[in-house]
ZASEZA-492456 format. One record per residue: z, y, x of N, C-alpha, C in turn; residue in one letter; residue number from 1. Coordinates in steps of 0.1 Angstrom, whole numbers. Layout:
N
    n.zz    n.yy    n.xx   ca.zz   ca.yy   ca.xx    c.zz    c.yy    c.xx   aa     i
       Z       Y       X       Z       Y       X       Z       Y       X    a   NUM
...
//
This chain:
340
    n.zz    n.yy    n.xx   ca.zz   ca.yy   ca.xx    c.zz    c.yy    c.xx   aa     i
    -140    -241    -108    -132    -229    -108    -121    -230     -98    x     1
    -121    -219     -91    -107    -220     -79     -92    -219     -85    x     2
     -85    -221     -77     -71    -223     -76     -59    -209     -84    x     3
     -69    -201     -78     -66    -187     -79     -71    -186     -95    x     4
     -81    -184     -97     -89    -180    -110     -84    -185    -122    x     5
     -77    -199    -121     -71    -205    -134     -58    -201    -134    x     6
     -54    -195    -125     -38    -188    -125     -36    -175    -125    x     7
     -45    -169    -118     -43    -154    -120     -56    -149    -129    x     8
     -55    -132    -132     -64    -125    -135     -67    -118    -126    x     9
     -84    -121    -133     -96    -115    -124     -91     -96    -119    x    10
     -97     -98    -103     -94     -83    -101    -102     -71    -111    x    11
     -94     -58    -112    -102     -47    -117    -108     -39    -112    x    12
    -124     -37    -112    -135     -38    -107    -136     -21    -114    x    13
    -137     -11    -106    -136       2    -106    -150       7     -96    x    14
    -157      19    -104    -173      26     -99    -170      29     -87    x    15
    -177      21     -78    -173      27     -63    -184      38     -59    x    16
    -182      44     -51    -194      50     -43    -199      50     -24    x    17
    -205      54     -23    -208      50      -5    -196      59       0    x    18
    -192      74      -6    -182      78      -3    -169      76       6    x    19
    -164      80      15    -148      77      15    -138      88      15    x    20
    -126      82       4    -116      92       5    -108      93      20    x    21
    -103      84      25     -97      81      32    -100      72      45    x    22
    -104      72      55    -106      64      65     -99      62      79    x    23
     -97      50      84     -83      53      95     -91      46     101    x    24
     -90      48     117    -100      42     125     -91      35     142    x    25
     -90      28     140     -81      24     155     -67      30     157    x    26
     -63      27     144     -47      36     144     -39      29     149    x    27
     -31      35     161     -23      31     167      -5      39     168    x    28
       5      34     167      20      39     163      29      31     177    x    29
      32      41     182      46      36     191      52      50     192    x    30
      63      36     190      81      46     191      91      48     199    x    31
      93      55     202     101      58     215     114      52     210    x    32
     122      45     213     135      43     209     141      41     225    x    33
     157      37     222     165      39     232     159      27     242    x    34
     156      15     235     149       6     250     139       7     251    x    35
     132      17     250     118      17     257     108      19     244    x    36
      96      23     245      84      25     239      81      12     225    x    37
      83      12     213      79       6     202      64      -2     200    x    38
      55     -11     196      45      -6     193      41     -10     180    x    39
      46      -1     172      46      -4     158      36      -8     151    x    40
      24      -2     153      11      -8     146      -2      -3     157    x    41
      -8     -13     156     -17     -17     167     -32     -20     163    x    42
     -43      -5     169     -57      -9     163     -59     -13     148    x    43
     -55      -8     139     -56      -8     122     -68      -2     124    x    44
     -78      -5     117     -86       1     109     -90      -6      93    x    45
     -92       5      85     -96       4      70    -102      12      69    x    46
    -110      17      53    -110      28      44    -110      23      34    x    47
    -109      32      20    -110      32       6    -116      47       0    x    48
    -119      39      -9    -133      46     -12    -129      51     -26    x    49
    -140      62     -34    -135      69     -53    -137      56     -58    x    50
    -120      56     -64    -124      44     -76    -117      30     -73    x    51
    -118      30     -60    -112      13     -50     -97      13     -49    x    52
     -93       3     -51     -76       1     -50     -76      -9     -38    x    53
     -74      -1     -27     -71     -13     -11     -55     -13     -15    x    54
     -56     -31      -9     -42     -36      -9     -36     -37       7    x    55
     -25     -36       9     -20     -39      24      -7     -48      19    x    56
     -10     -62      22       3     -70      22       8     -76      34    x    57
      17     -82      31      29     -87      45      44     -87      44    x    58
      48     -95      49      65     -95      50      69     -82      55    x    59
      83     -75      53      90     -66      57      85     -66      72    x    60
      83     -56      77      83     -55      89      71     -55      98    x    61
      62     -57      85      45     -61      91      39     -48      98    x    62
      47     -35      96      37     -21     100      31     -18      90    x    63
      31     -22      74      25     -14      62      27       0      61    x    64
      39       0      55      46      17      58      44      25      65    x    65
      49      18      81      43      26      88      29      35      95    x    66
      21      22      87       5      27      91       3      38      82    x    67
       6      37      70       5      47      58      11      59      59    x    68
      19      62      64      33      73      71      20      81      82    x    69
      18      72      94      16      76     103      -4      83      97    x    70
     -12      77      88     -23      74      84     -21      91      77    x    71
     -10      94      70     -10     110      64      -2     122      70    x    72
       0     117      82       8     129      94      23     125      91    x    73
      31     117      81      43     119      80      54     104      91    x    74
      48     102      99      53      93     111      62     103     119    x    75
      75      94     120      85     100     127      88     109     135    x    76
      90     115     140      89     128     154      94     119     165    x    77
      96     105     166      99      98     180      85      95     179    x    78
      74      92     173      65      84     173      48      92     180    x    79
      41      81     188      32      87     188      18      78     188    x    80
      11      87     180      -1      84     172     -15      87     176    x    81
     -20      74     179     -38      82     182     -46      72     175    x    82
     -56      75     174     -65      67     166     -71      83     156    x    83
     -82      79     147     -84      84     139     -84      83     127    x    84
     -82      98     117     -77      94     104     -87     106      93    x    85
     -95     103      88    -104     115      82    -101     113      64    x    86
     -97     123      60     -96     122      40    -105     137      41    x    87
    -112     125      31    -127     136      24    -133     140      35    x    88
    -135     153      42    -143     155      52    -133     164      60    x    89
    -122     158      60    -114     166      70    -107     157      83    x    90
    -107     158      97    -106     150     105     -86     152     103    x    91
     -79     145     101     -67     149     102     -58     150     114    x    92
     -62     144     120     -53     138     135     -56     154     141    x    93
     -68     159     133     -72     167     150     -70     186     140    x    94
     -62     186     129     -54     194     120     -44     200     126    x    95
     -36     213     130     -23     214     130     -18     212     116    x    96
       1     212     124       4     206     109       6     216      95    x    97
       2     228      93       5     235      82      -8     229      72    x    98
     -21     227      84     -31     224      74     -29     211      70    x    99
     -29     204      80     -25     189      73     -18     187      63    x   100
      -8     196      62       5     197      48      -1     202      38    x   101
     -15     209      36     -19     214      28     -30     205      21    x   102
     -33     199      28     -46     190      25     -41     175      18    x   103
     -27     174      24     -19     162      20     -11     168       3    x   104
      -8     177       8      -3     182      -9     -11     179     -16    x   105
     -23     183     -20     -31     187     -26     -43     178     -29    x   106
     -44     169     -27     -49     158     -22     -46     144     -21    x   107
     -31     139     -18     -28     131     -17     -17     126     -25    x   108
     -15     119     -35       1     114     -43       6     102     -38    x   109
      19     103     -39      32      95     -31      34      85     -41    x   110
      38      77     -42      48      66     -55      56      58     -45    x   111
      66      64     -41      76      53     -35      86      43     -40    x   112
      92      32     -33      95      19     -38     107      28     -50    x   113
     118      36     -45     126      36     -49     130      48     -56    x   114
     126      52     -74     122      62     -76     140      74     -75    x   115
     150      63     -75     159      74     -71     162      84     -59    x   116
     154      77     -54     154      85     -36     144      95     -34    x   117
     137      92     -43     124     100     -43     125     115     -56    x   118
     135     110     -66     137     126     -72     150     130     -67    x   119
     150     147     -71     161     148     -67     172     155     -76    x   120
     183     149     -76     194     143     -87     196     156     -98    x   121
     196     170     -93     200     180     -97     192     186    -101    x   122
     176     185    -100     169     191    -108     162     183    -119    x   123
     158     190    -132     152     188    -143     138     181    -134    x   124
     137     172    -144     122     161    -139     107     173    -149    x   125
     108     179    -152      98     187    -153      96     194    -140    x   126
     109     200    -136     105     209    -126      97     207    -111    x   127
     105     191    -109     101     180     -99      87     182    -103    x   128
      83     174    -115      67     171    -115      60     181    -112    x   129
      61     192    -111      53     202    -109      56     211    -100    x   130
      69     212     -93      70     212     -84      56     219     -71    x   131
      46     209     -66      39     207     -56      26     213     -65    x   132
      23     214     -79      16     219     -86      14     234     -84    x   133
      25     239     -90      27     259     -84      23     261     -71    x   134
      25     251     -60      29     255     -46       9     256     -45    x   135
       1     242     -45     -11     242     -42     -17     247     -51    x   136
     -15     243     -64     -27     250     -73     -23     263     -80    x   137
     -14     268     -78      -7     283     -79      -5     285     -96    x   138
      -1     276    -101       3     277    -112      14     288    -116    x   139
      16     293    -123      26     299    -129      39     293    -132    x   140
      53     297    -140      65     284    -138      62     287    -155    x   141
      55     294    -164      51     288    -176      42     275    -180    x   142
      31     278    -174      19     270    -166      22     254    -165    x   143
      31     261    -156      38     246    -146      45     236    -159    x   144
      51     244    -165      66     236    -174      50     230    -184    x   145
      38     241    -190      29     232    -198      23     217    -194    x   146
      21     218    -177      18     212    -172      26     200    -169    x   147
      35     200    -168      48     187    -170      46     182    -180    x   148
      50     185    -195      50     183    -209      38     170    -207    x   149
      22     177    -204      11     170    -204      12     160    -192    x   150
      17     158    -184      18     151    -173      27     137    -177    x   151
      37     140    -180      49     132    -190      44     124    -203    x   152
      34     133    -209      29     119    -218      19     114    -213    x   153
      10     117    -199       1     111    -198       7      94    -194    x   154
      18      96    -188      26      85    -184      32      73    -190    x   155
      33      79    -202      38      75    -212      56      76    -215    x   156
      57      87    -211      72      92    -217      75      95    -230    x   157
      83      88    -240      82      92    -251      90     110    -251    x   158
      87     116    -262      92     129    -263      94     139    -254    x   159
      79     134    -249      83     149    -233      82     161    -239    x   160
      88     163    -243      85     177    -246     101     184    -247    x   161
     106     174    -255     120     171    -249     127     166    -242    x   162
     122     160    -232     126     154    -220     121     161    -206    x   163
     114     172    -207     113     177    -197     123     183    -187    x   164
     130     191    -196     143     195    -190     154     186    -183    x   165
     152     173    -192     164     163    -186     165     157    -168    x   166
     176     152    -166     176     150    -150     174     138    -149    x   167
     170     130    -132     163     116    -139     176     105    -139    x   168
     190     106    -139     201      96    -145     199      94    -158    x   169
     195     106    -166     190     103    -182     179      94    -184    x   170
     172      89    -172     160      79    -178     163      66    -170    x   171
     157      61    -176     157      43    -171     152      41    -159    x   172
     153      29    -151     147      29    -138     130      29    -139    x   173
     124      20    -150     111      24    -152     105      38    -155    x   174
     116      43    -167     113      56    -166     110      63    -159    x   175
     116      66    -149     118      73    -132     111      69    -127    x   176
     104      58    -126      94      56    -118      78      63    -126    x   177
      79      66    -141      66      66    -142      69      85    -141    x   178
      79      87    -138      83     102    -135      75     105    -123    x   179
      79      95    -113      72      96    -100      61      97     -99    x   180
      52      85    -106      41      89    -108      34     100    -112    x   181
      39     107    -122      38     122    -128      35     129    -118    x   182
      46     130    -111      46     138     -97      38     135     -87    x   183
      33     126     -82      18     122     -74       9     125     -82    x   184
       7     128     -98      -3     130    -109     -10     146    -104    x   185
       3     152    -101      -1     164    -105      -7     173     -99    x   186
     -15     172     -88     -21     181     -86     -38     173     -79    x   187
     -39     158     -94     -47     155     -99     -55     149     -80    x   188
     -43     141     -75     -52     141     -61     -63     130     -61    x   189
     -71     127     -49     -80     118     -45     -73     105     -43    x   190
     -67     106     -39     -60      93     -31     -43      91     -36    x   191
     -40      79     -44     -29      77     -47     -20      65     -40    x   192
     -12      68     -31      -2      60     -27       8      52     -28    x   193
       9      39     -32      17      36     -38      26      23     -34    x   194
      38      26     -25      42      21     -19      55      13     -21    x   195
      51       1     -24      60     -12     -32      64      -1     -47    x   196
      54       4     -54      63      10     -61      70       1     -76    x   197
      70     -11     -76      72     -21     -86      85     -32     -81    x   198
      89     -28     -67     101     -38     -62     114     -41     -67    x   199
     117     -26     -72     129     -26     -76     133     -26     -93    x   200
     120     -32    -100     120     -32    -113     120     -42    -119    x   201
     123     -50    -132     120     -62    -138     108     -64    -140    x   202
     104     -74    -144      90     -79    -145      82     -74    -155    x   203
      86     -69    -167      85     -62    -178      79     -50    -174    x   204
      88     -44    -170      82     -30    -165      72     -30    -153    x   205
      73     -40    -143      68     -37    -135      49     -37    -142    x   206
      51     -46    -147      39     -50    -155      34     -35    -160    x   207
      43     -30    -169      37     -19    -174      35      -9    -163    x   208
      41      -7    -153      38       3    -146      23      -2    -136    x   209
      18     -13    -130      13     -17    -129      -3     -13    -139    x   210
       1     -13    -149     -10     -12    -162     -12       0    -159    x   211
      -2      10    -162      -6      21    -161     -12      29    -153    x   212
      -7      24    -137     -14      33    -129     -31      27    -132    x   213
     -38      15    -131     -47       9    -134     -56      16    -148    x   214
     -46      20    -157     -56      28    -167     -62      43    -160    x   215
     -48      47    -159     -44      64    -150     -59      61    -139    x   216
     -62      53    -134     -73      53    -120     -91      52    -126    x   217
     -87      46    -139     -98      42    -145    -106      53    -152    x   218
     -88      64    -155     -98      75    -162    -102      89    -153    x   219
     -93      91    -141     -96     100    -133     -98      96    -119    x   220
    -106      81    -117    -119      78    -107    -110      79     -97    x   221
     -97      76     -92     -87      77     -78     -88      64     -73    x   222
     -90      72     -61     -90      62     -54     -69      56     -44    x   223
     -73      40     -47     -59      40     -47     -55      27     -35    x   224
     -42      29     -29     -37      25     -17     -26      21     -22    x   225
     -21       6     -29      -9      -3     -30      -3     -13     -17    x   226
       8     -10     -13      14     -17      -1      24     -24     -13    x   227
      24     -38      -8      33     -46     -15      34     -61      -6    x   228
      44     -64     -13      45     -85      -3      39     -96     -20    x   229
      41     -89     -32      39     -96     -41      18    -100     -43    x   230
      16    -110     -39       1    -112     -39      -3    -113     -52    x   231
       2    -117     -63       3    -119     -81      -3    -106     -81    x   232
       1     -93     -81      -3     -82     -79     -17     -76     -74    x   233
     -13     -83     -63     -29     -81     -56     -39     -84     -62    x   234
     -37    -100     -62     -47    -108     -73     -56     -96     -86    x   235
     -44     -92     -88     -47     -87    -103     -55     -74    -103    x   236
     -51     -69     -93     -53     -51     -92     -60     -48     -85    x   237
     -61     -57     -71     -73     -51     -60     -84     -52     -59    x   238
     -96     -41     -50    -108     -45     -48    -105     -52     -31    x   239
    -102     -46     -22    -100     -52     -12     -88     -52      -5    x   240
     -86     -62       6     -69     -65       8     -67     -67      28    x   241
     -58     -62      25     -57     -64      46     -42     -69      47    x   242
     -45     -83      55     -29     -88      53     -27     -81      71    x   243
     -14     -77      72      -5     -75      85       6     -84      87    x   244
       3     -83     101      13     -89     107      16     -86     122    x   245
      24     -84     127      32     -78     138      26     -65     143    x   246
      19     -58     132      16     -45     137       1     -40     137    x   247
      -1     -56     131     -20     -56     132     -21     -62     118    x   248
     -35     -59     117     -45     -64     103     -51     -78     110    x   249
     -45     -91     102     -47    -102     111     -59    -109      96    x   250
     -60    -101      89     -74    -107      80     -74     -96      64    x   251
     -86     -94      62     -92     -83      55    -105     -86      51    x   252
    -109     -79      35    -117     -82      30    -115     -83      16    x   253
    -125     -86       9    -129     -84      -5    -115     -95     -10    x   254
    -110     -86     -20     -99    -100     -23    -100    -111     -30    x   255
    -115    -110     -38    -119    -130     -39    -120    -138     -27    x   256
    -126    -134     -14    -130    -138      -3    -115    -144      -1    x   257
    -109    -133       2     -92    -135      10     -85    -146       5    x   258
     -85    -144     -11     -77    -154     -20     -88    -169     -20    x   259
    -102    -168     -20    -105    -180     -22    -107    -188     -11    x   260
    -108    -178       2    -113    -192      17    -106    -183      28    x   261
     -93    -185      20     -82    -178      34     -84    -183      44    x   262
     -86    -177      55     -88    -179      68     -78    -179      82    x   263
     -68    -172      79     -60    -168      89     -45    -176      88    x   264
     -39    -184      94     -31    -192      89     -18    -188      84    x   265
     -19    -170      85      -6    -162      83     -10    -162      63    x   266
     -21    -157      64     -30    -158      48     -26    -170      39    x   267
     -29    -180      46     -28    -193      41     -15    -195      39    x   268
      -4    -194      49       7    -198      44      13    -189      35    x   269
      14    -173      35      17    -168      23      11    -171      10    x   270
      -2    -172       8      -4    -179      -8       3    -193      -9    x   271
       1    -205       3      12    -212      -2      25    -213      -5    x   272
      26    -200      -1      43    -198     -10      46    -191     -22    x   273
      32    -189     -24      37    -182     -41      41    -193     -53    x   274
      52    -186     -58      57    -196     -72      46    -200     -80    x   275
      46    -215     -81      37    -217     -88      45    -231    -103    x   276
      40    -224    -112      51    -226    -125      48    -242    -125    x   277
      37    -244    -121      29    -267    -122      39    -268    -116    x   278
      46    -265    -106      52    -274    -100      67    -271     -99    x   279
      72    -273    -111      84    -274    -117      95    -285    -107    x   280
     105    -279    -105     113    -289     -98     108    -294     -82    x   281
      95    -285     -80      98    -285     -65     101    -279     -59    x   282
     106    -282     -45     114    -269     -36     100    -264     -33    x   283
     103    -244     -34     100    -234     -31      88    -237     -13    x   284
      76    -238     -16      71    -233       3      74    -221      10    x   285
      81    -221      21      89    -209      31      81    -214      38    x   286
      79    -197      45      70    -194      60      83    -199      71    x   287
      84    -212      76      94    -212      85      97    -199      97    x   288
     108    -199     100     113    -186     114     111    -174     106    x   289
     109    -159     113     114    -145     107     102    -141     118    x   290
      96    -129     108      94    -117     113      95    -114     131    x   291
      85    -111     139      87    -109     153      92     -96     155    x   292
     102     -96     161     107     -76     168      95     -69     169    x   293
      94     -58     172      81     -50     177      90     -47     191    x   294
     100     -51     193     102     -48     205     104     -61     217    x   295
      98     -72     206      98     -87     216      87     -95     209    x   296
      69     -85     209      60     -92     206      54    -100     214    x   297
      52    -116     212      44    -125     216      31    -119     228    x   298
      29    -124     237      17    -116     243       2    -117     233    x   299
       5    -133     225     -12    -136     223      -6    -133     206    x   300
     -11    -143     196      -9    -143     182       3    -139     178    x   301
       3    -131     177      23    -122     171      27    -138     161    x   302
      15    -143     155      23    -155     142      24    -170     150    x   303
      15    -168     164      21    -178     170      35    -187     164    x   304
      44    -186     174      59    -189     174      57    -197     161    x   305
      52    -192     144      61    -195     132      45    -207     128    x   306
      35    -205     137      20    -213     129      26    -228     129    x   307
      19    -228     116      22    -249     115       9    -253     120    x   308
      -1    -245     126     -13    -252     132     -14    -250     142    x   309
     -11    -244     151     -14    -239     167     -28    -250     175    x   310
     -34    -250     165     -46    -261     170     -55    -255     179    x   311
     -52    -241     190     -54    -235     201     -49    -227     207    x   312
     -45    -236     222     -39    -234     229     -41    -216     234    x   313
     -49    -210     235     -51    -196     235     -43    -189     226    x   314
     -43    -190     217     -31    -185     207     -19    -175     212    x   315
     -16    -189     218      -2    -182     228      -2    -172     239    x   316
     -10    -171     244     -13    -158     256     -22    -153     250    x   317
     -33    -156     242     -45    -144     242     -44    -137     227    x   318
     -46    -129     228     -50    -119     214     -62    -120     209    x   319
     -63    -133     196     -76    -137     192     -84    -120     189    x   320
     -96    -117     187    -103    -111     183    -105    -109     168    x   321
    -111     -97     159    -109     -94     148    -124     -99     145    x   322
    -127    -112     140    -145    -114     137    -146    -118     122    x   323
    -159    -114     122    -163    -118     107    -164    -133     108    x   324
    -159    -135      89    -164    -150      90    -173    -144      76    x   325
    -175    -136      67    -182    -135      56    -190    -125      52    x   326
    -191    -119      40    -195    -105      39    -184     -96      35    x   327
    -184     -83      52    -170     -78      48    -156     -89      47    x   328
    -155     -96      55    -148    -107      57    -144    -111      69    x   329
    -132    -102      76    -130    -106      89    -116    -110      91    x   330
    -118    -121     106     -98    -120     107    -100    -123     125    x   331
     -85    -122     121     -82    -129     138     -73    -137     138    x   332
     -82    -148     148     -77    -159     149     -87    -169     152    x   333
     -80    -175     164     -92    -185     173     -94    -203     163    x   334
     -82    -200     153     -84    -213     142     -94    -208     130    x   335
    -105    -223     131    -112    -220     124    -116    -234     114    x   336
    -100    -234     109    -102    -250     101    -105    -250      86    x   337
    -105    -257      82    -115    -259      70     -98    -251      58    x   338
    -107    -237      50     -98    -232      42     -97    -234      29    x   339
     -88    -235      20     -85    -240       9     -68    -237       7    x   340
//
């Protein structure tokens, strides 16, 4: 039994189909800022499929967000985007934007890290949740408020019924978050987004929120998109995982693959830094050095600079290639030492 398997729980294994909700193909993001041209994320490609929970992990700064931002038309107005991006059978990139906003309403749910930023302070959390409900699926504002009520316990709010009206200072930070979720619930989309949405929470809750979206997906077949740095998570929740780093997907694939014969030495060193409870009283493993600028990337391996193996010299000037080592199992990177 691996390393992984006697510490974590097995991932949850959701009906897939040949389908895809969502597919990004050569997505590319640069930003215009005051010194010159950004290049925030570089050649990404993924999809996820009804039913699949793809994971994107990486330190602050990897281009998660921003591939996801840019992946649903909502990338900055300095920024510019080519590559392609198709949900369900609609090509998005090549959309003006009223349709794109239509397709993404209705279609797509948000869960962001921080649910106070994401409601807003003065109105009743019924109204929020449904909100985007009236707008696409033309609900009525009687309709709508029924529609909250049901939305709120699907979440598990006690007493929605009297809690609809209330604003979200009246609920707990977990609360507010599974508010949020409500509100991505509600106009029952394909694709759910969920972006660090467990950071700012205790472990308790995170757990529960965690659970719940995982029930929430199991009963209405969503297909689902978690950006997070926590791999515990991953472990537990995903079908497939794409780690980033300086703007690129530097290894991807099935997440037993990933977790059991990491390949990429950026891979490797983040599982070696996960807390591991055996080893009580030892100092913590850190990824030596920081995160690379996107405005002072390496010519060759962006993780160059921080690798404890640089056992090829190409590294440094060239931009390994993205190749399979398995089934659905690829990375980049010209090191190919024995993984564990």
């Amino acid at each position: 039994m691996s390393e992984r398997t006697e510490r974590m729980p097995s991932p949850r294994r959701h009906p897939m189909t040949d389908s895809t909700v969502l597919s990004v193909d050569d997505l590319t993001v640069t930003v215009g800022t005051r010194n010159g041209p950004v290049r925030a994320v570089a050649g990404v490609s993924w999809q996820v499929r009804p039913g699949e929970t793809f994971a994107l992990v990486g330190e602050s700064g990897s281009g998660k967000s921003m591939t996801l931002l840019a992946a649903t038309g909502l990338a900055p107005r300095a920024a510019t985007v080519t590559g392609r991006v198709r949900l369900l059978d609609d090509e998005l990139t090549a959309l003006p934007d009223d349709r794109r906003r239509k397709l993404r309403g209705r279609h797509v749910g948000f869960v962001f890290q921080d649910p106070m930023t994401s409601l807003n302070p003065v109105l009743p959390v019924g109204r929020q949740v449904t909100e985007a409900a009236e707008e696409h699926l033309g609900l009525t504002r009687r309709a709508a408020r029924d529609r909250a009520v049901e939305l709120l316990e699907l979440v598990g709010i006690p007493s929605a019924a009297g809690r609809v009206d209330a604003y979200p200072h009246q609920f707990s930070g977990g609360m507010r978050q599974r508010v949020a979720i409500a509100m991505a619930l509600a106009c029952e989309p394909d694709l759910l987004i969920a972006d660090e949405p467990t950071t700012a929470l205790d472990v308790t809750t995170q757990a529960q929120i965690i659970e719940l979206v995982a029930d929430l997906q199991a009963r209405l077949g969503t297909a689902v998109v978690w950006v997070t740095h926590d791999l515990g998570v991953v472990a537990g929740i995903a079908d497939t995982v794409a780690v980033m780093y300086g703007g690129r997907i530097v290894e991807q694939g099935p997440v037993d693959a990933v977790f059991d014969t990491p390949t990429h030495p950026y891979t490797r060193a983040l599982l070696a830094a996960r807390p591991d409870p055996s080893r009580r009283g030892e100092d913590l493993v850190a990824i030596p050095g920081s995160p690379p600028s996107p405005l002072d990337l390496p010519p060759g391996c962006a993780f160059w600079p921080r690798c404890p193996v640089r056992a090829d010299p190409r590294c440094e000037h060239e931009l390994p290639p993205l190749t399979p080592v398995g089934d659905g199992h690829t990375v980049r990177t010209f090191y190919r030492g024995e993984a564990g």
